[in-house]
C-alpha positions in Angstrom: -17.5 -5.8 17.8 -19.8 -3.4 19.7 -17.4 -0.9 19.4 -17.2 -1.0 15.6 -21.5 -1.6 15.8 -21.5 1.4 17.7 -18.9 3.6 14.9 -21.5 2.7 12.5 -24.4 3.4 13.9 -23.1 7.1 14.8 -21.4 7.6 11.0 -25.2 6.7 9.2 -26.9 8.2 12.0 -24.9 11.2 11.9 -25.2 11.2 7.5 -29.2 11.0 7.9 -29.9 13.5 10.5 -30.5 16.3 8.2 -30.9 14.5 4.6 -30.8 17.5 2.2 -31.1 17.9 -1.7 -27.8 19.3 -1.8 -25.7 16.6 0.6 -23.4 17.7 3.2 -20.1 15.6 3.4 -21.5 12.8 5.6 -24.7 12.4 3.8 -22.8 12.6 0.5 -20.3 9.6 1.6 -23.0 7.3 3.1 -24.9 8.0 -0.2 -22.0 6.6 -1.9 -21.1 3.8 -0.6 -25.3 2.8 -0.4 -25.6 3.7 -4.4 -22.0 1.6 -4.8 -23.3 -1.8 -2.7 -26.8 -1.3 -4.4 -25.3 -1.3 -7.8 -23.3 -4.4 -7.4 -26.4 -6.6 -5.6 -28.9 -5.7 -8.1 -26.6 -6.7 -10.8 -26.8 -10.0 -9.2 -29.8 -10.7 -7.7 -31.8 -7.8 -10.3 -33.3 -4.9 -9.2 -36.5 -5.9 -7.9 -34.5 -8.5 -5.8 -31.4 -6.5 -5.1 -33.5 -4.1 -3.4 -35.3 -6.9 -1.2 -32.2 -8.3 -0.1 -29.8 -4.7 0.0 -30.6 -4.0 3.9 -29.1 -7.8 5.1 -26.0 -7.7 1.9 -25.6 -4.1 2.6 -25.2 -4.4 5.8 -22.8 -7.6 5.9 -20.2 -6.0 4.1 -19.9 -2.7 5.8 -19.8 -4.6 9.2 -17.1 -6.8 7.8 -15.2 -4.3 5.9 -15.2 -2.2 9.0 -13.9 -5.4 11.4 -11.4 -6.1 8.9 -9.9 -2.6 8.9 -10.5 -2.4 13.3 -7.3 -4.5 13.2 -4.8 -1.9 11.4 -5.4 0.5 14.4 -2.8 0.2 16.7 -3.1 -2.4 19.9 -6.5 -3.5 18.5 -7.5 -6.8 16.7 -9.5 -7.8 13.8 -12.8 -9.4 15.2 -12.8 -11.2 11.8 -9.5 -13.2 12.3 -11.6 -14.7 14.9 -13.4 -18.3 13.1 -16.3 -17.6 15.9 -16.7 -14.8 14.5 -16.8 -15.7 10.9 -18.6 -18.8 11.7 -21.3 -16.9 13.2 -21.9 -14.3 10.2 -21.4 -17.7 7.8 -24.4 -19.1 9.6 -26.5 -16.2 9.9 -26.3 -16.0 6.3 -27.4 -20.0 5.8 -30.3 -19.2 8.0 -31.4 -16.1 6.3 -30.7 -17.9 2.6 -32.8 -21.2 3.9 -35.8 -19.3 5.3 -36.1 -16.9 1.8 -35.7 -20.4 0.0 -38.5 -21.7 1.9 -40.8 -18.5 1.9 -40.1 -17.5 -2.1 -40.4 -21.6 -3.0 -42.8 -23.4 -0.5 -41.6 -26.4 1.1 -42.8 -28.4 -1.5 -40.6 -26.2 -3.8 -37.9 -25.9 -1.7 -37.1 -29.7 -1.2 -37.7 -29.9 -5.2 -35.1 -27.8 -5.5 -32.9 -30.3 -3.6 -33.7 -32.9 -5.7 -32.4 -31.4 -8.2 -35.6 -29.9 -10.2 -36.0 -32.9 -12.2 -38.1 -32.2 -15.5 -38.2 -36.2 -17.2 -37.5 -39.9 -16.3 -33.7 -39.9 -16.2 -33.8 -36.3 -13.8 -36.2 -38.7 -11.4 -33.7 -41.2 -11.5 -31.1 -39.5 -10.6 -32.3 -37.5 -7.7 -30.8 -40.3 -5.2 -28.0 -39.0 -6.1 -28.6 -35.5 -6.5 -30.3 -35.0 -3.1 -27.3 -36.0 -0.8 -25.1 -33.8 -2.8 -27.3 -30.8 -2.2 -27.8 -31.2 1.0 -24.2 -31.6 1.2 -23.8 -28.2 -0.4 -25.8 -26.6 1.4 -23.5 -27.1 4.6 -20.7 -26.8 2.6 -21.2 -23.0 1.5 -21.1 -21.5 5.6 -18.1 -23.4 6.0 -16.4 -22.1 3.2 -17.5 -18.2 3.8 -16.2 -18.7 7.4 -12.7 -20.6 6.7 -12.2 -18.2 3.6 -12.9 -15.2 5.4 -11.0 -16.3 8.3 -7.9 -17.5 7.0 -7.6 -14.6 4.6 -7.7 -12.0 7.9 -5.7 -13.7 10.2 -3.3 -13.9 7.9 -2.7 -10.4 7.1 -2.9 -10.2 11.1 -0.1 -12.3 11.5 2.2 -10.6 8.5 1.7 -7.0 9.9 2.5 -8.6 13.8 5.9 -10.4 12.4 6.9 -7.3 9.8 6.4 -4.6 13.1 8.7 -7.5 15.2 10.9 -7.9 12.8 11.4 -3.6 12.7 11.8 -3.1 16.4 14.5 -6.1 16.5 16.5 -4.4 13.8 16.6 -1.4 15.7 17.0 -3.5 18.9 20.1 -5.1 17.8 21.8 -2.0 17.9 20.2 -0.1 20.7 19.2 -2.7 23.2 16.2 -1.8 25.6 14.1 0.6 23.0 11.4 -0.2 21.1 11.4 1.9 18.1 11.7 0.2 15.2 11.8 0.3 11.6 8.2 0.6 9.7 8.8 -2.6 7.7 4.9 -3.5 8.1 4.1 -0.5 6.7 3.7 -1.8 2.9 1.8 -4.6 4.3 -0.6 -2.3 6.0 -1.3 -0.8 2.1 -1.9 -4.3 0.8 -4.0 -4.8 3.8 -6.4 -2.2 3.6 -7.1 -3.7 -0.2 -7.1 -7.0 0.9 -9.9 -6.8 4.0 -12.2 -4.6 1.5 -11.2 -7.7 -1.2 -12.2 -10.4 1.4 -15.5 -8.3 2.6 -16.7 -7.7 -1.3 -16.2 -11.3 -1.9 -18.3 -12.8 1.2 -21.2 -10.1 0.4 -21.1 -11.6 -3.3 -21.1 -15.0 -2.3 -24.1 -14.7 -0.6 -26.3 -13.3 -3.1 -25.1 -15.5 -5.5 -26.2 -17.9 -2.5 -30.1 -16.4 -2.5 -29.9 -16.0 -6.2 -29.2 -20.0 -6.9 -32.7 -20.6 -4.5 -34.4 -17.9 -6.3 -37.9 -18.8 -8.5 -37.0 -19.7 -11.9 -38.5 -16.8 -13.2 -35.9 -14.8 -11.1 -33.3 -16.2 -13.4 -35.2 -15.9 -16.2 -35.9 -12.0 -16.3 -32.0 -11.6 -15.5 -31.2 -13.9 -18.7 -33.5 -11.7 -20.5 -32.1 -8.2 -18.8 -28.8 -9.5 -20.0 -30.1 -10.1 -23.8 
C-alpha cells in the first residue's frame, strides 16, 4: 500500500510541476482521468456537489484501481484481495458519509432522516418500523462495499495463480524440474485488467450514491429538475 501511495503521489506530482496551457504528456493524462472521474460524480451528486465531494471519490478510485492492478505485476499481491483492507476503505467511507449527513442536515435532520422523513399520520406511525431498518442499512452498505470489493479481487487473484500453475505443470509433465510454462493466465490477465477498473468504478459510485441518498432535499430536487 505505501508503495502504490507513493507511485501516485510521484505520477500527479510529477503531472503538476510545470501545469502549462499547452499540456505535456503527464499533465495531459492526469488531466484526463481528473475531467473523466469529475464527469461521472457530478452526474450523480450535481455539479455544485460533485465538486465538494470529487477530492475524497476521486481519490478512492484511483487508490483502488491502482491496488487492484498492483497484483498483475509479477510476485506482488493485490492489497484489495485483502478484506482488512477493503473493510477499512468501506468504513472510511461510512464515517465520511455519516459526518456530511450530520453537517449538511443537523442532527435533528439527520435522525429525521432515519425515521424515515415522515410528512402525515400514517409516515409517524410507521417510523417504529422504519427506524430499525435504517439503522440497519446504514451498517449494511460498508459491509457490502468491503465483501463485494473483496470477493470480486481475490478472485481474479486466485484464477490468474491456478491458470500460471496449471501452465508450468503442462510443461512440467514433460520436462521435469523447469518452470517455464505455458501462458494460459494470460487471457485472464486481459479480463483482469477490466475487471479491477469494473470493481474500482463501481465502489466510487456506490458511494456517492451513498452521500447523495443523505443529501438536503433540495439536492435532489435541482438534479430532478437538471434532468427535465
Amino acid at each position: 500500500i505505501l508503495i502504490i501511495i507513493g507511485v501516485i503521489t510521484l505520477f500527479f506530482r510529477s503531472a503538476t510541476k510545470q501545469v502549462s496551457i499547452v499540456p505535456h504528456r503527464l499533465q495531459a493524462l492526469a488531466e484526463m482521468i481528473v475531467e473523466g472521474l469529475l464527469g461521472i460524480v457530478c452526474g450523480i451528486l450535481g455539479e455544485k456537489n460533485g465538486r465538494r465531494y470529487f477530492p475524497f471519490l476521486g481519490s478512492l478510485f484511483i487508490f483502488i484501481i491502482c491496488m487492484n492492478w498492483f497484483g498483475l505485476i509479477p510476485f506482488m499481491k493485490s492489497p484489495s484481495s485483502n478484506i482488512i483492507v477493503t473493510a477499512s476503505l468501506a468504513i472510511c467511507v461510512f464515517f465520511y458519509v455519516q459526518f456530511n449527513a450530520v453537517k449538511r442536515l443537523g442532527i435533528g435532520g439527520f435522525f429525521y432522516h432515519l425515521l424515515g422523513e415522515p410528512k402525515d399520520a400514517i409516515g409517524w406511525m410507521m417510523t417504529p418500523l422504519f427506524f430499525p431498518l435504517h439503522i440497519l442499512e446504514e451498517f449494511i452498505k460498508p459491509l457490502s462495499l468491503a465483501c463485494r470489493l473483496y470477493g470480486n479481487v481475490y478472485g481474479e487473484d486466485v484464477l490468474l495463480g491456478v491458470g500460471m500453475v496449471l501452465g508450468i505443470g503442462m510443461i512440467a509433465a514433460f520436462w521435469p524440474g523447469t518452470f517455464i510454462g505455458v501462458p494460459l493466465h494470460f487471457p485472464f490477465v486481459l479480463l483482469a485488467i477490466l475487471l479491477s477498473a469494473i470493481q474500482a468504478l463501481v465502489f466510487t459510485l456506490l458511494a456517492s450514491v451513498y452521500i447523495s441518498m443523505v443529501m438536503p432535499h433540495e439536492h435532489h430536487e435541482g438534479n430532478e429538475e437538471g434532468h427535465h
